[in-house]
N, C-alpha and C positions, 0 to 999 in steps of 0.2 A: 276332386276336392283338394289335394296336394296343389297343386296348382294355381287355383284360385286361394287358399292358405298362403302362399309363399307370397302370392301378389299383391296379396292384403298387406303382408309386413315389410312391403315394399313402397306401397302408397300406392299401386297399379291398380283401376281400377279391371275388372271383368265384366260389367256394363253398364250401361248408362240410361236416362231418363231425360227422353225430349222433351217431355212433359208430364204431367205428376202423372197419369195412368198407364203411361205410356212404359216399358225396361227392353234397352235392344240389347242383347252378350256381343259382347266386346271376341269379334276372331282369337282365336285359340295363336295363330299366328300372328298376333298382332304384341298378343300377351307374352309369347316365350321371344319377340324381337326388340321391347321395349326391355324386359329385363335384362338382357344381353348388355343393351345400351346401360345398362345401372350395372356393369358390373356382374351377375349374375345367371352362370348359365342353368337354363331350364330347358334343354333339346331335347332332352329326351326323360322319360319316368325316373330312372336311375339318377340323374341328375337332380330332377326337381325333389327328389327325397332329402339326395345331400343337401342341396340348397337349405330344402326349409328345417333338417336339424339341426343345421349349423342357426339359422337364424333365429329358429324357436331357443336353443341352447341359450344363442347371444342375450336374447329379450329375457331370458327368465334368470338369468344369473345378475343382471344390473340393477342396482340401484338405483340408478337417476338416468334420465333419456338422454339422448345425445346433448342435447340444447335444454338448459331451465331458463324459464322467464321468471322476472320478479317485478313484478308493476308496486311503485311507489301507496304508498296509501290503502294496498288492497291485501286479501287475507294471501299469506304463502302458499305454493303449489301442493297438492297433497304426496307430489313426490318428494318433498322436503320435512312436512311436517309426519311424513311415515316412517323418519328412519329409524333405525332400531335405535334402542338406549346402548350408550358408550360410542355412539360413532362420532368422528372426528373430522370434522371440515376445514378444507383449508384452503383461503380466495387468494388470487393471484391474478393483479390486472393486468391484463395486457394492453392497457394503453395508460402513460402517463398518470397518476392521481392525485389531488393535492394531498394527503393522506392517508393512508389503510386505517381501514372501522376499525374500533377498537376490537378487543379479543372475547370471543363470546363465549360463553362457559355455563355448562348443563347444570342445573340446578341437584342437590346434594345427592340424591338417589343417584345421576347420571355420572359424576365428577370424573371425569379423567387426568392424564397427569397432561400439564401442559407441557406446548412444543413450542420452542423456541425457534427464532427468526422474525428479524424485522421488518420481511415483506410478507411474513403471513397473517390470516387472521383465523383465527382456532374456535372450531365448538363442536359441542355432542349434543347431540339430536336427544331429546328426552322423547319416552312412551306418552304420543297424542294420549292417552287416556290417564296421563298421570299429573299428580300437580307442577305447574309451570311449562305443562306441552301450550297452553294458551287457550283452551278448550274454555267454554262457559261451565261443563259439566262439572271441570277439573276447579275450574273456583268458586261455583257454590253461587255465580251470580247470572242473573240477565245478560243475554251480550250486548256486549258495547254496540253506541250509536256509530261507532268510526271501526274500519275492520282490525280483531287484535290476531298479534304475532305472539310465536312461543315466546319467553323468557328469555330463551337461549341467543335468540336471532336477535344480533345488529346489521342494520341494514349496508352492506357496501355502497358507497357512491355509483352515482348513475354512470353506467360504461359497459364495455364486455369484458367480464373477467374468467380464468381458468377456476373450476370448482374442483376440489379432491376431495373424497370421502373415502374414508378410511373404519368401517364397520366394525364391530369384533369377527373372528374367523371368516372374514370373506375377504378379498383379493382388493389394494386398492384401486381407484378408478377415476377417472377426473371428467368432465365435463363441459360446455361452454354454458356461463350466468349471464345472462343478460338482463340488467340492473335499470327498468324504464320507465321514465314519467306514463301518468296513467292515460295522458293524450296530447294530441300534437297542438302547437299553439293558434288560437281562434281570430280568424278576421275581426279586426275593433270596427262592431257594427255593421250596417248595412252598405254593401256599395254594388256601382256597374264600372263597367270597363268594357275596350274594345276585346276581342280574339280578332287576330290575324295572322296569314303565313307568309312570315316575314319577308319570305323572296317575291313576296308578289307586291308588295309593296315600295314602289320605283318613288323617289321623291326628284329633282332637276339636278341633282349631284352625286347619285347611284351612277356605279358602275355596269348598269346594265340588268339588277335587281336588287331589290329591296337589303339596307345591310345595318349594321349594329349600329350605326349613325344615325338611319332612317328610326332605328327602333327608339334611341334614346330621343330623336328629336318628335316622335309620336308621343312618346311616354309624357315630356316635356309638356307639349302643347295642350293636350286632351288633359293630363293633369290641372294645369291652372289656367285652362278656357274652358271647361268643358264638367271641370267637377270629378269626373274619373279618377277610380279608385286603383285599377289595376288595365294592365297590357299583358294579354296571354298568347301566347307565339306559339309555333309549329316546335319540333325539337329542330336543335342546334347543332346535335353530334356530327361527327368527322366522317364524310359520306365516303365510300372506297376508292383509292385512289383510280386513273386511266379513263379512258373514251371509250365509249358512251357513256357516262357515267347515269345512275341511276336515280333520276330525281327524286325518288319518293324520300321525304326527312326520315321516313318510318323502317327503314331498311339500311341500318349506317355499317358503318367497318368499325366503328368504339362507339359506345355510347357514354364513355368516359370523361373524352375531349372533345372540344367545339370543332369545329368547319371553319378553316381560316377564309373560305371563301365568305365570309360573313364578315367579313373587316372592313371596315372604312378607312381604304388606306391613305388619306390625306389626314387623317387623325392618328396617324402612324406618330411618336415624336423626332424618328430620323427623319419623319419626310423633307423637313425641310432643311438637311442638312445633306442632301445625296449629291457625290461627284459630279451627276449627269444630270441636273435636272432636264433639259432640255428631252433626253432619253424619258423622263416622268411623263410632261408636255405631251408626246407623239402617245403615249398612252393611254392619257386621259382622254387624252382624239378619239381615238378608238373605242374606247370607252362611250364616251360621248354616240358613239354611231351605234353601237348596241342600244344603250336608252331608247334613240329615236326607233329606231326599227322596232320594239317593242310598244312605245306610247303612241307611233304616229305611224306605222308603215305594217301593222296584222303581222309582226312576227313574233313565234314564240321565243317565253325568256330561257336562252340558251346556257344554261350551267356550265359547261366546257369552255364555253368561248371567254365567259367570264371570268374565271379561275383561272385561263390561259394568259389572259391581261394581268390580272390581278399577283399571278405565280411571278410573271416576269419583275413587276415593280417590287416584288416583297424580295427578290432575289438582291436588288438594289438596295431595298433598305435593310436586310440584312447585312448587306457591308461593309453597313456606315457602322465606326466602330462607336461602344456605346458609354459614354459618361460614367464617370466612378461610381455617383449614385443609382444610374441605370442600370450598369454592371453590378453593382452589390443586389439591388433588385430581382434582377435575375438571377441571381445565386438563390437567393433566399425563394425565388418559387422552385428553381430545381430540386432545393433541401426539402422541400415539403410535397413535393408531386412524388419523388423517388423511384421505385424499382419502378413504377407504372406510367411516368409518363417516359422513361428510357426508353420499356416493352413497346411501346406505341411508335417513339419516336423512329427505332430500329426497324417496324413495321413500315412503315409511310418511307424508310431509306433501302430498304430492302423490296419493296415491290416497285423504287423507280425503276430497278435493276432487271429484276426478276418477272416483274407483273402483278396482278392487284389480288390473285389468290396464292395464296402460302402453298395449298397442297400442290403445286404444280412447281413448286418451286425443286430446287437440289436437295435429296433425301436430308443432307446434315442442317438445312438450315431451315426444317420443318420444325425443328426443336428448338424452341428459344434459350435452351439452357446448355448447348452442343457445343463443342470446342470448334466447328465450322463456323456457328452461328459468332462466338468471341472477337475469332480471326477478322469477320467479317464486320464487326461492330469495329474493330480496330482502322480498317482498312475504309467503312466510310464515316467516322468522325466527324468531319463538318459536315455530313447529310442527317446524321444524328440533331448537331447541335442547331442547325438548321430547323428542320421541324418542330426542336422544343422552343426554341424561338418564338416561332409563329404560332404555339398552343400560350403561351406566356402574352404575346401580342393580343393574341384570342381574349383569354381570359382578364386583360384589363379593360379591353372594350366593352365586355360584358358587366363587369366592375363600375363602368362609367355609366351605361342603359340605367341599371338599377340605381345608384346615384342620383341621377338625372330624376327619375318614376319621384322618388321620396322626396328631393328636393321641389316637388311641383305638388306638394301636397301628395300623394297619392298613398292610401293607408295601407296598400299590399306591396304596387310594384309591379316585375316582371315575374309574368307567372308562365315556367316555364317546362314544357314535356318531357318526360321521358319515354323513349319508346316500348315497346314488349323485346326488344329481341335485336341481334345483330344478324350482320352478312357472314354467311357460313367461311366466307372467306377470306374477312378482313382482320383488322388485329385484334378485338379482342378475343376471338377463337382462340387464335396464334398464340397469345400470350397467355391465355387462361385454360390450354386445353383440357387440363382433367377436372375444371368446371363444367364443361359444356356436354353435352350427348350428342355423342357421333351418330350419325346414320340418322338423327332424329331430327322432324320439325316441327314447332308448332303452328294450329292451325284453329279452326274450329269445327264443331260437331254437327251434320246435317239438322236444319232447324226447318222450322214453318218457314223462313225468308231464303233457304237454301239448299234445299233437298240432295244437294251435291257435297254439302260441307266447305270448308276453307281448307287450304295449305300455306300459310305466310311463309314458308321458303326462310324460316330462321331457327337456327339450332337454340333446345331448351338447353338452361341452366341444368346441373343435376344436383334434387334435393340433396341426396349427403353426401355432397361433395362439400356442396354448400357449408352443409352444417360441421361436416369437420375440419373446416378452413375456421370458423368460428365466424360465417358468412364472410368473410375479409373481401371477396371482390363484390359483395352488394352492397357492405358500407362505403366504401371506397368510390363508387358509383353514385351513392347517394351523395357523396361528403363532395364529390366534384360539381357534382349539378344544385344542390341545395349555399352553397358559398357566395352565389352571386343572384339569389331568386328571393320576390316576397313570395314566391306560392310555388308548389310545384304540382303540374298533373300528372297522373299517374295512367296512361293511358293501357284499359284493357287491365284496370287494377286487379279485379276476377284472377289474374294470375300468380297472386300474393299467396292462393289458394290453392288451386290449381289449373293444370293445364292442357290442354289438348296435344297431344302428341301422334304424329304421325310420323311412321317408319317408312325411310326410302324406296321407294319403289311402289309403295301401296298407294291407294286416294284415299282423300280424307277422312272418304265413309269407314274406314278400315283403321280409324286410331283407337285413342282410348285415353282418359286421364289419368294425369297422373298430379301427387297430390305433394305439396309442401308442407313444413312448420311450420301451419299459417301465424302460430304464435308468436313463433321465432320474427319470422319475417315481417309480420306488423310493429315487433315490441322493436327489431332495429331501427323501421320507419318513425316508429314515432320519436326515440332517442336522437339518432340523428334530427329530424325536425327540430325537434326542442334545442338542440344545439345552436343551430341556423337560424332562431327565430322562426322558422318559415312554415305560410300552411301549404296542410297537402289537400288536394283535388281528386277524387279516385272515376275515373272514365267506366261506370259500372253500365253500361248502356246494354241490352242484349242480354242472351240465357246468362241469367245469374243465380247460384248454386244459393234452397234455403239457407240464413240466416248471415251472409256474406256481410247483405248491405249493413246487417244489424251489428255485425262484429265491429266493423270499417266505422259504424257512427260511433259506437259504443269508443272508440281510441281517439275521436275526433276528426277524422276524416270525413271530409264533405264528399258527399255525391253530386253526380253531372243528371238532370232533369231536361229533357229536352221537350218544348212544349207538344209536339204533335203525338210525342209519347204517352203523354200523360194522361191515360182515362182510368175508368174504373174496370179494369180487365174481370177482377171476379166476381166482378155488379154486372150492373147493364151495359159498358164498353163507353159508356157517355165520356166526355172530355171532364178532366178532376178541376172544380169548381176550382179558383185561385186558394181558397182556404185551405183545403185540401192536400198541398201541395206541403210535400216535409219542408221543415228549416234548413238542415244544414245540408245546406247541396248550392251548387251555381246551376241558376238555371238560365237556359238561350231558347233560341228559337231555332237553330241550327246549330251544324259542324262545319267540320273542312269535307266529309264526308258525305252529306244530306246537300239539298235543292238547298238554296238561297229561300227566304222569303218569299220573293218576290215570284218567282220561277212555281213554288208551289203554289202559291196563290194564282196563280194566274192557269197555273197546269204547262207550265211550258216543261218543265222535268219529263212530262209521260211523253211529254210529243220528244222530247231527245230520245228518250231512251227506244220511241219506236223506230227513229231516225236510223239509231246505232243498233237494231237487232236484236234486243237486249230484254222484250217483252215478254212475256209467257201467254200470254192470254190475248186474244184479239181487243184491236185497239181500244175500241167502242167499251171493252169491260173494265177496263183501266183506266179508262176517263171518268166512266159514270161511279166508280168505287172510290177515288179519286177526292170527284168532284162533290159525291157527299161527307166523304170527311172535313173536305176543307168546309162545304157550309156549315156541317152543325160546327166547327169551331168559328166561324162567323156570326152563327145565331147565337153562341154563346158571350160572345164581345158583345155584340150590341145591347143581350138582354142586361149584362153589368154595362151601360153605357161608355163602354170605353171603344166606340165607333159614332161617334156623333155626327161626324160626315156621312152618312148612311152607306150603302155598300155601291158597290161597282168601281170605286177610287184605291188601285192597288196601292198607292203610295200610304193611305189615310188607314190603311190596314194593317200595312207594317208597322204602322205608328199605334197601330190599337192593341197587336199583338204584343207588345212590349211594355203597352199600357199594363195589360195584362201580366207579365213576368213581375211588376213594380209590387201588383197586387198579390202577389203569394207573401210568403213568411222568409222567402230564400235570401239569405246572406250575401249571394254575390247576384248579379244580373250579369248577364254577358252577351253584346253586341256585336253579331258577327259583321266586321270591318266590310266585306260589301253589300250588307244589307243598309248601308248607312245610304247608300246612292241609287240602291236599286239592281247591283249586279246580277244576275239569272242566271250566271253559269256555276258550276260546282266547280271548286278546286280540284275535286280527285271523284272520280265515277267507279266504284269498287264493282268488280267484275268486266271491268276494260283494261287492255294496255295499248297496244297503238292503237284502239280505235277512237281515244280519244284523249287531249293533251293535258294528262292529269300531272299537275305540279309544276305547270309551266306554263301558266297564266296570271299575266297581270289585273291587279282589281280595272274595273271598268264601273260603269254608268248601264243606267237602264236601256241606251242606246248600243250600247257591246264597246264604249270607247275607253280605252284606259287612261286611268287617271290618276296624276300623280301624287304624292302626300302634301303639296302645296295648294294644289286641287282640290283632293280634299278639305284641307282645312276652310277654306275658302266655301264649301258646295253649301248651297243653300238649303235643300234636303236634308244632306246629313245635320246641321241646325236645327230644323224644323224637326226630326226626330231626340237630339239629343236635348232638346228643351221638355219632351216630353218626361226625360229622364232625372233632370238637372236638378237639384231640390231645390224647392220654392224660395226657402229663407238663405241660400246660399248663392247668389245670381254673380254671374261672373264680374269678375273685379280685377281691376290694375292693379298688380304686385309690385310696379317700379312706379317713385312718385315722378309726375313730369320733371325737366332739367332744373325748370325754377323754380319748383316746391322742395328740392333735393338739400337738405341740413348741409351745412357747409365742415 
């Protein structure tokens, strides 16, 4: 019991539920290695005693938890509204505010003597059950239609601020407030948009994969041809530096800063002021020969080779010197990126040297705050100033995608990933280590689809790390990737909540969750949002913990609905009628993860996956299990006649089945970019690695031939589907009038 006690007030679960009658305990050794990783030792009885009176001691002596949330508009926490009478608050923003709330002050029973200072703001908690605690009781009336606050309480401005509470005869204590709109900002109206991953999309002026050029000049077109509301991309993060590098977006070295390999480097502004052009030329050549080998010659798109081309030009255009107002520009994003885009930049100069994991590096410069590490930021300065460069370069290309989305109409924009998690070895470990949990990775919990479980091979955040930083590296992640996004997805959102955790050395069957401030953690998400304008997306796909999805709507986060998912699981299992289907969610027909369309309809997925070894069950059972899901969602289109070509026409199906996406309630539609032609291959086949080329395949045709963004725009298919989409009273129209209708 000591044990599972201690683990409790640690967030560790001791076990878990595959399904609601199902409870498997969580290894004894699973539990005393994960609290290790918190800090925490539990090795032995003796141990777990101290542990948990210190911890029981800690919980029952405070007043306020680590983290208070305060949501705008909604009643106060009942940790605020229970403080005793006479106690004394006092808010302190830690970020910038146009003014501190005025000064709050307990009503006559409570009166303290006020404190002076003009970055405080002062009040005593009145007795809930007295008058002016704010209670219906306490005044004698009905409650109000909107939710009321004690007397006492003026609300601080929306931010994270320091809380001090100051009690009679108890010790003072401070806290992190987090001060949050009550949800995040709402798509205006209904739309569709493409998904695509961004590297697989080659246009005749890629360098060899899809890049922020291709993105804006998508965003661009599908905007005002096509009606299109939003363009949602793969993440963008800064993948670890060295060969082989690891294609998956979903495994970066920061998830902070962009992948300069995503640059469009002729939209460089030096480009066209470099020493050597000529040196540019032989580049682009090169360049040039990559493309073809991937559009015309079956070869995969090679990351390395790219980055190789792309590292040398940028070495060029970094030393072209830069314009007074280009140079002030760049001052002004170093003054605001600060200690963290340094930590990164130091990271990416420090593993040209050393290599692309930090723990293998020389003991002093495992520490980013070490007087080795100093010497050493001294000694490569322009490798430094280098990298931040090219995060600066990054981030106005990205600046220009989004730009582009809005100026083409487009009501969201680029809607853009976040992944779950980094490379245990890249820099933001490096830089954030007593964030992170050593020895720890996240994964997920053996389910009906996996009786083995997951290990994603990326080290978890650690909750009160987290919370006693006052979250500083989750905002600061958000505020990087929300500055340049109309939406952002949150991929594997479930982990806002909590998360699977598996201890080195064990398999995945052998973890256990462990659990966050989901409070915490939504109320920053949605702060930041509200900042950014931007909506969020939450990737709730897969075992999702009671009442997750309900919290996530409740803040205004959309969920991801994927049609093959969508039945009536604790009904009859039938496919959920279009009405059925919640509002606020983007709903597809696929991922980057799942068969294409086409591939499913057709069953060419099962014959891959017996290609690749990968079946469980003899063929024959996987086709005929298969092939009746996909008819009854076929009898179910044609019974809403949204198949009026009748069946056996793969093309006229994907067009029915998106008919179908039109016909739910859903806010967003989303069109995965090779379903628009017909593509059958998956981007990424989850439980392969070489056995087959996940994250390095260009989109193709229903023939396997890839095709380029000019191609596409052109392709008559994808037309013939996006008409189905297009809204009726909004038909495409010329936005430039011709030369001789043009106002003089």
């Amino acid at each position: 019991m000591g044990l599972s006690r201690l683990a409790a007030l640690h967030g560790v679960a001791t076990s878990f539920s595959p399904s609601a009658d199902v409870t498997v305990p969580v290894p004894e050794g699973t539990v005393v290695a994960v609290l290790a990783a918190l800090g925490v030792d539990a090795a032995t009885p003796e141990a777990v005693q101290e542990a948990l009176a210190a911890a029981e001691s800690a919980a029952g002596t405070r007043l306020l938890p680590a983290t208070l949330v305060v949501w705008t508009g909604e009643p106060l926490p009942p940790a605020l509204t229970a403080l005793p009478p006479g106690t004394v608050l006092t808010v302190r923003p830690e970020e910038p505010a146009p003014a501190p709330p005025p000064p709050m002050h307990v009503p006559a029973r409570g009166t303290v003597p006020a404190v002076s200072g003009p970055d405080a703001v002062r009040a005593a908690a009145a007795d809930p059950g007295t008058p002016g605690a704010g209670t219906p009781a306490a005044r004698g009336t009905a409650p109000p239609r909107t939710p009321a606050v004690p007397d006492w309480w003026t609300e601080p401005s929306l931010g994270v601020h320091r809380l001090s509470v100051r009690a009679p005869g108890a010790p003072a204590e401070t806290c992190t407030l987090v001060v949050a709109p009550a949800r995040v900002p709402q798509p205006p109206g209904r739309s569709h948009g493409f998904l695509v991953q961004l590297y697989s999309l080659l246009s005749a002026r890629s360098w060899g994969m899809g890049d922020l050029g291709d993105l804006a000049d998508l965003a661009s077109w599908s905007g005002r041809s096509l009606g299109a509301g939003f363009v949602q991309v793969n993440p963008l993060h800064a993948a670890v530096l060295g060969t082989p590098t690891d294609p998956s977006p979903y495994r970066p070295s920061s998830r902070r800063f962009p992948d300069p390999v995503h640059l469009h480097i002729e939209s460089v502004p030096e480009y066209g002021h470099a020493p050597d052009p000529a040196a540019l030329d032989e580049l682009r050549r090169r360049a040039g020969e990559l493309s073809d080998a991937v559009l015309n010659k079956g070869a995969l798109i090679d990351r390395d080779a790219v980055w190789e081309l792309k590292r040398q030009a940028l070495d060029i255009l970094v030393a072209v010197p830069l314009t007074p107002g280009r140079r002030a520009a760049y001052c002004d994003f170093l003054a605001e990126q600060g200690q963290a885009l340094e930590d990164h930049a130091l990271w990416c100069a420090l593993a040209e040297v050393h290599g692309s994991d930090w723990h293998t590096w020389p003991a002093g410069l495992r520490d980013p705050r070490s007087k080795e590490t100093a010497r050493a930021h001294a000694e490569l300065l322009d490798r430094v100033d280098h990298h931040c460069r090219l995060a600066w370069l990054t981030d106005a290309q990205l600046a220009a995608a989004q730009r582009a989305a809005k100026d083409a109409g487009m009501a969201v924009g680029i809607v853009h990933d976040l992944a779950v998690g980094v490379h245990p070895g890249g820099a933001d470990t490096w830089a954030q280590q007593d964030a992170f949990a050593h020895g720890m990775s996240v994964g997920a919990p053996p389910d009906a689809f996996n009786a083995r479980g997951q290990d994603w091979g990326l080290p978890p955040w650690r909750p009160d790390a987290l919370a006693a930083s006052g979250y500083a590296p989750y905002r600061g992640l958000l505020r990087g990737l929300l500055a340049h996004a109309g939406a952002l997805r949150i991929d594997h959102v479930m982990g806002l909540f909590r998360l699977w955790w598996v201890p080195e050395g064990r398999p995945p069957t052998e973890g256990t969750y462990v659990s966050h401030d989901a409070e915490a953690m939504l109320a920053v998400l949605v702060l930041e949002a509200h900042r950014a304008g931007t909506v969020v997306i939450g990737e709730d796909l897969g075992t999702v913990e009671p009442g997750v999805r309900e919290a996530l709507a409740r803040r205004g986060v959309l969920g991801t609905s994927v049609l093959w998912f969508e039945r009536d699981w604790s009904g009859t299992g039938r496919p959920l009628a279009p009405e059925e289907w919640r509002e606020d969610c983007l709903a597809t027909a696929t991922t980057h993860d799942l068969p294409s369309t086409a591939a499913r309809l057709t069953g060419d997925h099962v014959a891959l996956r017996h290609r690749l070894g990968l079946l469980t069950r003899p063929l024959d059972e996987e086709r005929t299990e298969d092939g009746t899901d996909t008819a009854e969602w076929l009898g179910l289109l044609s019974r809403l006649g949204l198949l009026p070509e009748g069946g056996g026409d793969e093309e006229a199906a994907v067009r029915a089945v998106h008919r179908f996406l039109l016909r739910t309630p859903a806010r967003m539609a989303g069109v995965w970019l090779p379903d628009a032609i017909g593509d059958r291959r998956p981007q990424n086949l989850p439980g392969t690695w070489d056995q087959y080329p996940n994250w390095r395949l260009p989109i193709a045709d229903a023939e396997g031939h890839p095709v380029t963004l000019e191609e596409l725009a052109a392709s008559p298919r994808l037309h013939r589907l996006m008409d189905v989409l297009r809204p009726r009273q909004e038909p495409p129209r010329p936005r430039t009038a011709p030369p001789g209708e043009r106002p003089s």
